[in-house]
C-alpha positions as CSV (number, residue, x, y, z in Angstrom):
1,X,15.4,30.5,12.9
2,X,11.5,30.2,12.9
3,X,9.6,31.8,10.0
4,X,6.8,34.1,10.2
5,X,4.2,32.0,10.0
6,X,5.8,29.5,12.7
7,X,3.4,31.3,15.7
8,X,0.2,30.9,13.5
9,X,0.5,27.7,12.6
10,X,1.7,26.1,15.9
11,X,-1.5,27.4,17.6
12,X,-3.3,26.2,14.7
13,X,-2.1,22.9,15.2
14,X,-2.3,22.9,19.3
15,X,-5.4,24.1,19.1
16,X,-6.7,21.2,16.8
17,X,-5.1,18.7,18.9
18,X,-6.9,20.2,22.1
19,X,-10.1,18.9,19.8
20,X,-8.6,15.2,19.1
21,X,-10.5,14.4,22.6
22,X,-13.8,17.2,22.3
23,X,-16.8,16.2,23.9
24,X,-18.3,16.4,20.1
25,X,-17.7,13.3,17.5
26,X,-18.0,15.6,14.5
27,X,-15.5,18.4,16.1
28,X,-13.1,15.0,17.1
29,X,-13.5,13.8,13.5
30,X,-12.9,17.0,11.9
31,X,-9.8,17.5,13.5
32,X,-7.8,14.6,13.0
33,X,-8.9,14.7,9.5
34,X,-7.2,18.3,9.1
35,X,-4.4,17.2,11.0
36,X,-3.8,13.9,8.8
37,X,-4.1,16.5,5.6
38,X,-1.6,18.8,6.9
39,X,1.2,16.0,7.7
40,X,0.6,14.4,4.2
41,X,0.8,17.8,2.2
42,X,2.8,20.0,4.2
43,X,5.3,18.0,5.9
44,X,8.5,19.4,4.4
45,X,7.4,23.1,5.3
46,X,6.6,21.5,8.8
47,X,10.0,20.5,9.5
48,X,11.6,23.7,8.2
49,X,10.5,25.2,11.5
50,X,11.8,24.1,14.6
51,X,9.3,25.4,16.8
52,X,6.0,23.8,14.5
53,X,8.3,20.4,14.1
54,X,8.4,20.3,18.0
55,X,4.8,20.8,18.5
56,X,4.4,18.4,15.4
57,X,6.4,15.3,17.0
58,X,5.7,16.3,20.6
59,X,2.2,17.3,21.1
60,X,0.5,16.3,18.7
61,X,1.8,12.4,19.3
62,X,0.6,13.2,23.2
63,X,-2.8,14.1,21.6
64,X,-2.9,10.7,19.4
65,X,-2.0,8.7,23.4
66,X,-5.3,10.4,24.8
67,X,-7.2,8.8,22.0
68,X,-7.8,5.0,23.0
69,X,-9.5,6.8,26.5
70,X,-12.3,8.0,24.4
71,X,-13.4,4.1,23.7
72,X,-14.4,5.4,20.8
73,X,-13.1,3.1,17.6
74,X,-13.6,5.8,14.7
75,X,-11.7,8.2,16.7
76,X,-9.1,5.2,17.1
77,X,-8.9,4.4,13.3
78,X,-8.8,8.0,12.6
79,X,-5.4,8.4,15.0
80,X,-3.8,5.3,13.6
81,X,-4.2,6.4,10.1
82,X,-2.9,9.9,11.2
83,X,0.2,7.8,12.7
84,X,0.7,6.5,9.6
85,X,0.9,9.3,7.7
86,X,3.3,10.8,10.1
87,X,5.3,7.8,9.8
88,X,5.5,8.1,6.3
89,X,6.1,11.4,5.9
90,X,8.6,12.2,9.1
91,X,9.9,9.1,9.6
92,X,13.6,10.3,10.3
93,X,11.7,12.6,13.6
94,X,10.3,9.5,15.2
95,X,12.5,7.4,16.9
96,X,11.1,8.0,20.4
97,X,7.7,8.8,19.7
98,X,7.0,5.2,17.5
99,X,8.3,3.4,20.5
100,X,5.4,5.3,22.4
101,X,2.7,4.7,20.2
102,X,3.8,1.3,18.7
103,X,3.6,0.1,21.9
104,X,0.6,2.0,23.4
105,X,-2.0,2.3,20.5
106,X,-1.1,-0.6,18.8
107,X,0.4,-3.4,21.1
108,X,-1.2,-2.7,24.0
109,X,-4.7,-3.1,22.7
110,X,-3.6,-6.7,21.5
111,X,-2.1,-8.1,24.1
112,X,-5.1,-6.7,26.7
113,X,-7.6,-9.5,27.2
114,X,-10.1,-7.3,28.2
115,X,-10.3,-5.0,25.1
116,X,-13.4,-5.0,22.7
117,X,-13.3,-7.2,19.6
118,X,-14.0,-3.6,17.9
119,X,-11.4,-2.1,19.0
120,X,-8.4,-5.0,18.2
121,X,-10.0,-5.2,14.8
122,X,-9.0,-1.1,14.3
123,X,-5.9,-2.0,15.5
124,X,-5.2,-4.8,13.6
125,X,-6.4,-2.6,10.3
126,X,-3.8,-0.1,11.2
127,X,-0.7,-2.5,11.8
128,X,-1.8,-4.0,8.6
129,X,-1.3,-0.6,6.8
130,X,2.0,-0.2,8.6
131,X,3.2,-3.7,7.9
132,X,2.9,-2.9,4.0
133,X,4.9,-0.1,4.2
134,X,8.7,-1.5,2.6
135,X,10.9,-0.8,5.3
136,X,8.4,-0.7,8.7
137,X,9.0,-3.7,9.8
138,X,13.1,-3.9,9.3
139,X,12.7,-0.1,10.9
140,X,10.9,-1.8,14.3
141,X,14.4,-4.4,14.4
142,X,17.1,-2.2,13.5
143,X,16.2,1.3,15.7
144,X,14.0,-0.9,19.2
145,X,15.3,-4.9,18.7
146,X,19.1,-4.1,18.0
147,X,19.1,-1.5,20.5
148,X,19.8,-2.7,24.2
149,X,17.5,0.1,26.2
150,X,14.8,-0.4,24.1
151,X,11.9,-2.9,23.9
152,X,11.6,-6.1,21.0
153,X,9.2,-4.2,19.1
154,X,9.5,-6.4,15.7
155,X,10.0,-9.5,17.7
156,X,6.8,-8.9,20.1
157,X,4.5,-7.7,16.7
158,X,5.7,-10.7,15.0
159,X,4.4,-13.3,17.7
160,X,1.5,-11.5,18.0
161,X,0.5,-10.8,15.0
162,X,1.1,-14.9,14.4
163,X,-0.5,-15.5,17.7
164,X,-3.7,-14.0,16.2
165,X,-3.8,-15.2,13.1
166,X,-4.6,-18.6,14.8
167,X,-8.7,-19.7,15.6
168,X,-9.5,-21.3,19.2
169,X,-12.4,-22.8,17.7
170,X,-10.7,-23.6,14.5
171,X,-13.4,-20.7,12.7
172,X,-11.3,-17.5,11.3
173,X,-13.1,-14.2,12.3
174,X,-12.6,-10.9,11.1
175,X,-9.8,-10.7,13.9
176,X,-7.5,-13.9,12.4
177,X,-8.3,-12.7,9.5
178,X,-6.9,-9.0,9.7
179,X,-3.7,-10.4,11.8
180,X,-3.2,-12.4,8.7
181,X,-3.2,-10.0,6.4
182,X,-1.0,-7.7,8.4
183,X,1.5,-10.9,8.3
184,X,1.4,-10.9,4.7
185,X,1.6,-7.9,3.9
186,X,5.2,-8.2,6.1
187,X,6.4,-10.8,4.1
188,X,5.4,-9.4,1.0
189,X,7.0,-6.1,2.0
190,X,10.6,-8.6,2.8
191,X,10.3,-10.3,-0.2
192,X,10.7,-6.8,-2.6
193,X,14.4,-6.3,-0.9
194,X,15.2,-10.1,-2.3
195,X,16.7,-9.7,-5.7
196,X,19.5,-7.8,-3.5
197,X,19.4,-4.5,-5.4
198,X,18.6,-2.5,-2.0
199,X,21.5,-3.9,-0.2
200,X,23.8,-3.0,-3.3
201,X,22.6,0.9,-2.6
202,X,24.1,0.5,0.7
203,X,27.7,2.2,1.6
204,X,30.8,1.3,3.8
205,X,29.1,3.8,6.7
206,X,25.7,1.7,6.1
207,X,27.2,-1.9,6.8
208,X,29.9,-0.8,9.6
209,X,26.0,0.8,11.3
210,X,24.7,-2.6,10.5
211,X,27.4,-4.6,11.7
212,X,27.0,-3.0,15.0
213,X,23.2,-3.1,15.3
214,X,24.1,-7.4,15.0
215,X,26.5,-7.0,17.9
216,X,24.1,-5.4,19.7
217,X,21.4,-7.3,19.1
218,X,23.6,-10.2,20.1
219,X,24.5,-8.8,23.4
220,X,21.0,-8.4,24.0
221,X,20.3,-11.8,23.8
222,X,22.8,-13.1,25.8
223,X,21.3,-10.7,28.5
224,X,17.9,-12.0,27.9
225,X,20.1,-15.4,28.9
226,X,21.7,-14.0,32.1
227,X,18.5,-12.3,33.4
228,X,16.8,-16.0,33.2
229,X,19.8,-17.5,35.1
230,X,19.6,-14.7,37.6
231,X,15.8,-14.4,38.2
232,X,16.5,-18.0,39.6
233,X,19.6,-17.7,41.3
234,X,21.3,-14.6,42.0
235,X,24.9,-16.1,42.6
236,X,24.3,-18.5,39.0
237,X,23.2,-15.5,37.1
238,X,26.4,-13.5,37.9
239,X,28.9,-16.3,36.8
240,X,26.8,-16.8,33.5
241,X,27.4,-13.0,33.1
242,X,31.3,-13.3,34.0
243,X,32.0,-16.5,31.9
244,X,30.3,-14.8,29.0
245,X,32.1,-11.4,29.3
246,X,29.6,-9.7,30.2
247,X,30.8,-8.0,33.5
248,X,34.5,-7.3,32.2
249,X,35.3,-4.2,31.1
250,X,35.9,-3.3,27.6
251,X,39.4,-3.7,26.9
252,X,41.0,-5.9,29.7
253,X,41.7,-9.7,28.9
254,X,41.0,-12.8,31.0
255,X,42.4,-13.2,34.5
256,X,46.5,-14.7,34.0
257,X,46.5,-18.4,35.3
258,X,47.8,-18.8,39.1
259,X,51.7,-19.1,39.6
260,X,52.6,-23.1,39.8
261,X,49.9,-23.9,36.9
262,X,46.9,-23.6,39.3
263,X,43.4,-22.0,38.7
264,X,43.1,-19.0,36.7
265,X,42.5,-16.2,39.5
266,X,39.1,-14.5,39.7
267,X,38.2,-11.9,36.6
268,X,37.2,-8.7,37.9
269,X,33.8,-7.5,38.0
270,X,33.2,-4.7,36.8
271,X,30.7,-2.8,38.6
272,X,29.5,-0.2,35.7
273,X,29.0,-3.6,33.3
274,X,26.5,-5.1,35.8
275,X,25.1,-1.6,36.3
276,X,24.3,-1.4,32.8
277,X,22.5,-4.8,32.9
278,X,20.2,-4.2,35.3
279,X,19.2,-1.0,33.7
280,X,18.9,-2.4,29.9
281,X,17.5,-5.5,30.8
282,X,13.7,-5.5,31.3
283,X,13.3,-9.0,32.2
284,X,14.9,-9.2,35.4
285,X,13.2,-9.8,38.4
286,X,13.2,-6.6,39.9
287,X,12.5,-7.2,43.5
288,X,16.5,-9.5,43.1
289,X,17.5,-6.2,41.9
290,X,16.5,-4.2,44.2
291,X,17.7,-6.6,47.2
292,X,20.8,-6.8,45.0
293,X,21.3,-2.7,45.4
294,X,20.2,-2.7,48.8
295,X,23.2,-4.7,49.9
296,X,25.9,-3.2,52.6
297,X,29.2,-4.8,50.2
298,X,31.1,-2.7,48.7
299,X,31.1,-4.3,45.3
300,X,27.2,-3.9,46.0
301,X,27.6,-0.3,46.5
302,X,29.4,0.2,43.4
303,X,27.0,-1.4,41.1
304,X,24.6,0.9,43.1
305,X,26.0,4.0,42.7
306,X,26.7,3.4,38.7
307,X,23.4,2.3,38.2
308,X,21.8,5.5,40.2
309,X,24.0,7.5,37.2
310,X,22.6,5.7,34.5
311,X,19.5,8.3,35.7
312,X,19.5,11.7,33.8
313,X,16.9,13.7,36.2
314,X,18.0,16.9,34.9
315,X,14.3,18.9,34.6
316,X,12.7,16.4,36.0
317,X,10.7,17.6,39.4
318,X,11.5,15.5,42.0
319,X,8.8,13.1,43.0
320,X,9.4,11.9,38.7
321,X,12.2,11.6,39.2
322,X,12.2,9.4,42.0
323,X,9.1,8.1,40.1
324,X,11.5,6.8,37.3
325,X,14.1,5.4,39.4
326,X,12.2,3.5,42.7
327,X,9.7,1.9,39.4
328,X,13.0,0.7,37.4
329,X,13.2,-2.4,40.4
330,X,11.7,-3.3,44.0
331,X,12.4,-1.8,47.0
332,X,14.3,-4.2,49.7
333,X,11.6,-4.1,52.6
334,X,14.3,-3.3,54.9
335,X,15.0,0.2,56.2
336,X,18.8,0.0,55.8
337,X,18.5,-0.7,52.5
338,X,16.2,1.9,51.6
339,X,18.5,4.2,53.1
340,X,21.6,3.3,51.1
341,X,19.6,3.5,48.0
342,X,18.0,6.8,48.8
343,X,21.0,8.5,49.7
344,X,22.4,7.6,46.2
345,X,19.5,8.9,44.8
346,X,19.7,12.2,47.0
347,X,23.1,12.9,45.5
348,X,22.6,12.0,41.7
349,X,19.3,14.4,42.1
350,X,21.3,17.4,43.6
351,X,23.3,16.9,41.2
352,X,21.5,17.4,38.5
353,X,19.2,19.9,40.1
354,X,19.7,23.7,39.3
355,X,21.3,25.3,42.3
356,X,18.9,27.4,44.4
357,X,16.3,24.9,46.2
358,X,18.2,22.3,47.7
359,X,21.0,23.2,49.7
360,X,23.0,20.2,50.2
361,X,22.3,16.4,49.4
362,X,20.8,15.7,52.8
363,X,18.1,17.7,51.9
364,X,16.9,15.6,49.1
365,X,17.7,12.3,50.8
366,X,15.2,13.4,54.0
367,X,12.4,14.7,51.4
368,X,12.9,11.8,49.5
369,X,12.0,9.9,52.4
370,X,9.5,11.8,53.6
371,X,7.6,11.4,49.7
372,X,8.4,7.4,50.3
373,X,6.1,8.0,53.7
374,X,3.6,10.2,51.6
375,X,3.1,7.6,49.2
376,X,2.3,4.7,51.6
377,X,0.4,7.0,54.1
378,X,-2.2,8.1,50.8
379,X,-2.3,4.9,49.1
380,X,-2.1,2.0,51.5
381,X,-5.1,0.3,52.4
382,X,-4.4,-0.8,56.0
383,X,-3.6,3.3,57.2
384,X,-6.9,4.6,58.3
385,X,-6.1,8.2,59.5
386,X,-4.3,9.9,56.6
387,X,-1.8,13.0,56.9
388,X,-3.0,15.9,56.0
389,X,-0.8,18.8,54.0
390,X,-0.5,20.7,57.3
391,X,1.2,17.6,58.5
392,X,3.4,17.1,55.9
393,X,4.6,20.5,55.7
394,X,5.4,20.6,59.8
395,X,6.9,17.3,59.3
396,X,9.7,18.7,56.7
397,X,10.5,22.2,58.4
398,X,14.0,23.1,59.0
399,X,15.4,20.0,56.3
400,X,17.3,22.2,54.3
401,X,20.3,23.0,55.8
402,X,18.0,24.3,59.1
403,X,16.1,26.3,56.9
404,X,12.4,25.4,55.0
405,X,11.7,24.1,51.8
406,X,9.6,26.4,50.1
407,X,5.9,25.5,50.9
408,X,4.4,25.2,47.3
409,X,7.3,22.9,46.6
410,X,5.8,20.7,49.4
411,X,1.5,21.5,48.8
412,X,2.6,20.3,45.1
413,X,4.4,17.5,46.0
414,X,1.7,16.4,48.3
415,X,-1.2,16.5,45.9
416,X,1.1,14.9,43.1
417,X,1.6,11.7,45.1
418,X,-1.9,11.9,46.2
419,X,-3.2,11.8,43.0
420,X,-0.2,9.4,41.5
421,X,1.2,6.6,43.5
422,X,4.6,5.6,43.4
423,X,4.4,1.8,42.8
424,X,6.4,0.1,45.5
425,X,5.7,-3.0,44.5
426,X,5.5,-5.2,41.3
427,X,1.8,-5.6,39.3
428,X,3.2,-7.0,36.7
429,X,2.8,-3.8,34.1
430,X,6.0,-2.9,32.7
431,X,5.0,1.0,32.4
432,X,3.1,2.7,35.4
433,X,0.2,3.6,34.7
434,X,0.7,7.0,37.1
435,X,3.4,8.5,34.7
436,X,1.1,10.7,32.0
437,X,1.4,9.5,28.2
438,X,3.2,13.1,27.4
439,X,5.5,12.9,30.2
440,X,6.4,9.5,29.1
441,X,6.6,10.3,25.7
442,X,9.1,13.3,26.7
443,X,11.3,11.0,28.5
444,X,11.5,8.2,25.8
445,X,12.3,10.9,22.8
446,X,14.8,12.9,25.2
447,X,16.5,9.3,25.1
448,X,15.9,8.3,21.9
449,X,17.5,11.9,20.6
450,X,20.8,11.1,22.9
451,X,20.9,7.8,20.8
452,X,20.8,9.8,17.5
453,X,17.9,9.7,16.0
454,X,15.6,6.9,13.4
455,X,18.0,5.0,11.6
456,X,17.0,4.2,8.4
457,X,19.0,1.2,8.0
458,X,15.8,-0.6,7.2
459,X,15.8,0.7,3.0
460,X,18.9,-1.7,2.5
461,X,17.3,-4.8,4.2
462,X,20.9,-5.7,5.6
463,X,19.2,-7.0,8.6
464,X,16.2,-9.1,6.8
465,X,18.0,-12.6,6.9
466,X,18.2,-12.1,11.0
467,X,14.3,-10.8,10.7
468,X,13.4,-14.3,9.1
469,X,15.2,-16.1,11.6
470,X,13.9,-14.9,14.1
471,X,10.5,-15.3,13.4
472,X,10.0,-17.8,10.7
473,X,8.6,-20.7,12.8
474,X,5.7,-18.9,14.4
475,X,5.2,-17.7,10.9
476,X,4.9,-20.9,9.3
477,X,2.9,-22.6,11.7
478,X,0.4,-19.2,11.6
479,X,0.5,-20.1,7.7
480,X,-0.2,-23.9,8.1
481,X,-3.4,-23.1,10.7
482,X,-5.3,-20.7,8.4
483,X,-5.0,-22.7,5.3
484,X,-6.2,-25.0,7.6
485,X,-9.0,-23.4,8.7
486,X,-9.7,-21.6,5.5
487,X,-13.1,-22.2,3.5
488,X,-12.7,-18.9,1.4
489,X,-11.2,-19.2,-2.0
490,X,-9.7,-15.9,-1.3
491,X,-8.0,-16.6,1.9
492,X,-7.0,-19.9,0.6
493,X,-5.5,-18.3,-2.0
494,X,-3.6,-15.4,0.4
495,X,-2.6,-18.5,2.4
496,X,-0.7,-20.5,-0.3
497,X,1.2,-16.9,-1.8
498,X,2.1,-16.3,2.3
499,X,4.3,-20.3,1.8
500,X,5.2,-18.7,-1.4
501,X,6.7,-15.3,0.0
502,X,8.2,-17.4,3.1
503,X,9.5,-20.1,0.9
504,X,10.9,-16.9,-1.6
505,X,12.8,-15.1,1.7
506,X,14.1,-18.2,2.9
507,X,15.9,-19.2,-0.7
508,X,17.2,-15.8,-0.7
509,X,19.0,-16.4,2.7
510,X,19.4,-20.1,2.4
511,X,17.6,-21.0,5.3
512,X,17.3,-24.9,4.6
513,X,15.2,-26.0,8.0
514,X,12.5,-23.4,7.2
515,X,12.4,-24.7,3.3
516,X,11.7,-28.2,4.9
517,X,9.6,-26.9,6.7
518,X,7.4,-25.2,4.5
519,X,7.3,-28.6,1.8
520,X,6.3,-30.6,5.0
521,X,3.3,-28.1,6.0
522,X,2.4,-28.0,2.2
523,X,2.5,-31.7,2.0
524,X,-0.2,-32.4,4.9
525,X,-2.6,-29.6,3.6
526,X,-2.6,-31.8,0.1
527,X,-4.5,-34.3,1.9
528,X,-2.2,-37.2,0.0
529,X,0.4,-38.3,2.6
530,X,-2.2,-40.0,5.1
531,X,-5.1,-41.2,3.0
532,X,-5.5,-44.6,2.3
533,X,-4.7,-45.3,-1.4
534,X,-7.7,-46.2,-2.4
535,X,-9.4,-42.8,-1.2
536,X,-6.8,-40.6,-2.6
537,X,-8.3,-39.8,-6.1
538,X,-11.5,-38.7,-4.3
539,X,-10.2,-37.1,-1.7
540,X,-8.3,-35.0,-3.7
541,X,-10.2,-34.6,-6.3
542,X,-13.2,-33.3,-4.1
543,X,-10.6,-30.7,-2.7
544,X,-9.5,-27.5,-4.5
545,X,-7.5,-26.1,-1.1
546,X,-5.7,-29.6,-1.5
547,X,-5.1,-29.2,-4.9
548,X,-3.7,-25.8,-4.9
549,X,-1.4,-26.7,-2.2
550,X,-0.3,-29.6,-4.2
551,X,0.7,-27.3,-6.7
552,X,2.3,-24.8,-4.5
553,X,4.3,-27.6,-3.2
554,X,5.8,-28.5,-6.6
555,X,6.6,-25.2,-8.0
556,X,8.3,-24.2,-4.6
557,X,10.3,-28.0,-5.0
558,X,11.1,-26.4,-8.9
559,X,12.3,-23.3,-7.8
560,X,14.2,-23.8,-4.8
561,X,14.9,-27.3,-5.3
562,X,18.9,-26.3,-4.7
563,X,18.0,-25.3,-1.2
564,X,15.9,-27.8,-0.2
565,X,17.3,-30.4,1.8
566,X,14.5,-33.1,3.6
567,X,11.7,-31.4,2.1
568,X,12.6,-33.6,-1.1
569,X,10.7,-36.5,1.0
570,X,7.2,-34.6,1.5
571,X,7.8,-33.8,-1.9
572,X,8.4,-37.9,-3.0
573,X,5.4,-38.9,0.0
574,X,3.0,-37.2,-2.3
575,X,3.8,-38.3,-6.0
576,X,4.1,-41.9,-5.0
577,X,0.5,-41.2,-3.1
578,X,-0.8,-40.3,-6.2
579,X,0.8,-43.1,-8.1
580,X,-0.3,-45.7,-6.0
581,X,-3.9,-44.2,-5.8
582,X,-4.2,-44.2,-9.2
583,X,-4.2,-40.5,-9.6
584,X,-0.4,-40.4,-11.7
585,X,0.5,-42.9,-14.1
586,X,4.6,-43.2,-13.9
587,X,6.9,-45.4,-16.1
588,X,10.5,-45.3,-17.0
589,X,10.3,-47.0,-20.6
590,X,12.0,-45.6,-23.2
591,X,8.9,-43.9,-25.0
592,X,8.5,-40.4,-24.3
593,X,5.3,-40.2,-23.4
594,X,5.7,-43.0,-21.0
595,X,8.9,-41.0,-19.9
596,X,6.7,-38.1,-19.0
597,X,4.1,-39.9,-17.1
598,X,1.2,-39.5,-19.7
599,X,-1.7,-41.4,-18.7
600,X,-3.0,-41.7,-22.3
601,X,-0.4,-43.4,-23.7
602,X,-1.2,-47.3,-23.6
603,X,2.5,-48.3,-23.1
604,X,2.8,-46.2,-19.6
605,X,2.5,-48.7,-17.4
606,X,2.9,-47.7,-13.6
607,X,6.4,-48.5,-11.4
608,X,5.5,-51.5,-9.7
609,X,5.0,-51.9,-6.0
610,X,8.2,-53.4,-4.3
């Protein structure tokens, strides 16, 4: 039950969302500063309630989506530090709702060519602050990479985030700079789960969760694989799904061998498998899918019909919900096709619909035609006389069951598509920009609830070593370009403790290629493996980036020398440089000072060139 004070402070709390977007800077300001305070002092009591914790991780996440409209980049900073805050202190509420924003007021902003350098470099300020937090990035794999409906989060801020850390021009603004430090401050956040003790917290419940997050994640590879196969070829993407097992059902075996020794006979297909493949996988080529569902075969039909019931429309009115189902792939351009699929629709709607409006499926499937007509008639460019409402009513009398629909079902539906299209084909966003940011967000928690909530996996780090390898070659090379480009003795020095914290995560999980890696990037920046010998001592003399990397390079040899594997000859390239170029003196005599390589000892002579 609600407390007392549930009422009063819910309104409170609408009502200073209503002013996240005021016409005033001050009242805007003000307002996301009291809501940041109230999250970060009062979150516990917040939660108690169930009616403030809905209002709390429903509208008040809708408020921080209408936020990047105001192009405004203090109002911005102030929402993503609010984000924070709520991330940090209601993490376990958030499933759905950091899918929303992750990828709306952080990603999105990024990856948009056309947004102001101002703007990114909020952005970038606020996935920084995120990326320090111990567990945010493990959080983005485990609850959005490892689960098959939902989007790579980690992955795609990873590659970004490395992607921007490069310079064009080879300069490092503010903007390389800040995706940098975001990077870093991952690594860094990695590298405090390496001494193990976080995993060793973890119970049997904890790695049997874990273990199935890994098998998930794997499956949704090898979908990420099939959906390239079948965006080229149909037919080819199929039998890469069958001869992985990906379209047999759970629990059956492969087909028995023919009688006489002859070909295995054909596994089945199994149509709720495919069904689910289409629906999870985001890369496929959605007008093959839709010609795909459109199809008269009865196998065809199947996948159709399961797919349709993947759909849960239940509250949804129906132009969203066709909305949501017509936008998840193409529709085939011929009318049979759009038939089949429409009638499906027409019958998972009904039923799901509360009894009362419709009176049989045949009324949906002719209104759902009838809003496919509306859509065209008010958005393509090529109709010059457009219906009117008076027409569309009188065009949809007598479809239930010989009686009307009533008439503000049909004035409402008619200004809704007005007003939002229904994208019938593909421009290439993978969200529609027609579907309002709280109507999305309503959708993506009611799905993210069903799935059970924010895992918080993430603490124990039993998924860093797939984290790393995942992402550690993007990382590197990010690492290798800014030390490169670096003139700052700051940023130099960030640069060489990023090799460090890579080099530290990759001992940890004994990942020998990214080791060799590392020594070979270190051993370039030292300036020592392709100078000529007699310009060495200068060269590197002169350089203080060369000569920390240098340094770098040999304590990472020191400490993960057992790992190593060819990173020992980067390692050798650049001690014999500085032999030869007079830099190191080396000998192997029996003294000890010659034995350690002093220079001041008159009996070290140097190992003679072969």
């Amino acid at each position: 039950d609600d407390p007392p004070w549930a009422d009063a402070v819910s309104a409170v709390i609408e009502m200073l969302v209503g002013l996240m977007d005021a016409p005033s800077e001050p009242l805007r300001t003000h307002a996301i500063a009291l809501l940041h305070a109230t999250v970060e002092d009062h979150s516990k009591a917040l939660m108690a309630s169930p009616q403030v914790r809905q209002v709390v991780c429903v509208s008040l996440v809708a408020g921080l989506l209408r936020v990047p409209a105001l192009e405004e980049p203090a109002a911005l900073a102030g929402a993503l530090s609010l984000f924070r805050a709520m991330y940090v202190n209601l993490r376990g509420e958030l499933r759905g709702q950091t899918e929303v924003v992750i990828s709306a007021l952080y990603l999105a902003p990024l990856e948009d060519k056309n947004s102001p350098e101002v703007v990114k470099e909020v952005v970038l300020e606020g996935l920084a602050d995120l990326c320090a937090l111990p567990a945010f990035l493990a959080d983005l794999y485990v609850n959005f990479d490892c689960n098959l409906s939902s989007p790579n989060l980690f992955e795609r801020s990873a590659k970004l985030l490395c992607k921007s850390s490069f310079p064009v021009s080879g300069v490092l603004t503010t903007s390389h700079l800040l995706s940098f430090a975001a990077l870093c401050r991952g690594l860094d956040a990695i590298c405090l789960r390496c001494d193990g003790a976080a995993s060793a917290g973890a119970d049997a419940a904890a790695h049997a969760a874990a273990e199935q997050a890994t098998a998930d994640k794997l499956v949704k590879r090898r979908y990420a694989a099939a959906a390239d196969h079948f965006n080229r070829d149909v037919k080819k993407g199929l039998q890469f799904l069958q001869a992985a097992g990906l379209l047999t059902p759970p629990g059956s075996e492969a087909a028995p061998a023919a009688v006489g020794g002859g070909a295995p006979a054909p596994a089945v297909r199994c149509p709720k498998m495919l069904a689910r493949f289409f629906r999870l996988t985001q890369s496929l080529d959605k007008r093959s899918v839709g010609e795909f569902l459109g199809e008269r075969d009865e196998f065809n039909q199947a996948v159709l019909r399961e797919y349709t019931w993947l759909f849960d429309f239940s509250g949804d009115p129906i132009e969203e919900a066709l909305r949501l189902f017509i936008e998840s792939f193409l529709l085939p351009g011929e009318s049979q096709k759009i038939e089949r699929i429409t009638d499906i629709f027409a019958q998972r709607f009904y039923e799901q619909t509360e009894p009362g409006v419709f009176g049989h499926p045949d009324a949906v499937h002719i209104l759902t035609f009838s809003i496919i007509m509306l859509n065209t008639d008010r958005h393509s460019p090529n109709v010059k006389k457009r219906m009117t409402i008076d027409e569309f009513v009188r065009n949809n009398r007598g479809i239930n069951g010989g009686a009307d629909l009533p008439k503000a079902l049909l004035v409402r539906l008619f200004h809704s598509i007005s007003a939002n299209e229904i994208r019938l084909k593909d421009d290439g966003d993978l969200v529609s920009k027609a579907v309002a940011p709280a109507r999305m967000l309503a959708k993506t928690i009611r799905q993210a609830e069903a799935a059970g909530g924010m895992s918080t996996l993430g603490d124990f780090g039993l998924h860093d070593q797939e984290l790393f390898l995942s992402v550690w070659g993007p990382v590197v090379a990010a690492l290798s370009v800014v030390l490169d480009s670096a003139t700052d003795p700051v940023v130099i020095s960030d640069a060489l403790h990023g090799f460090t914290s890579c080099a530290r995560i990759a001992g940890r999980f004994e990942v020998h290629e990214a080791l060799d890696n590392l020594l070979s990037n270190l051993a370039r920046r030292t300036l020592l493996v392709d100078a000529p010998f007699d310009r060495v001592a200068v060269l590197f003399g002169k350089s203080a980036k060369a000569q920390g990397a240098l340094q770098t390079l040999i304590e990472l040899a020191l400490r993960h020398g057992d790992q190593v594997r060819e990173g020992w000859r980067s390692v050798l390239d650049c001690v014999l440089a500085l032999q030869c170029g007079g830099v190191l003196a080396l000998s192997f005599s029996g003294s000890s000072g010659a034995a350690a390589g002093d220079p001041t000892d008159p009996s070290s002579s140097p190992i003679p060139s072969p």
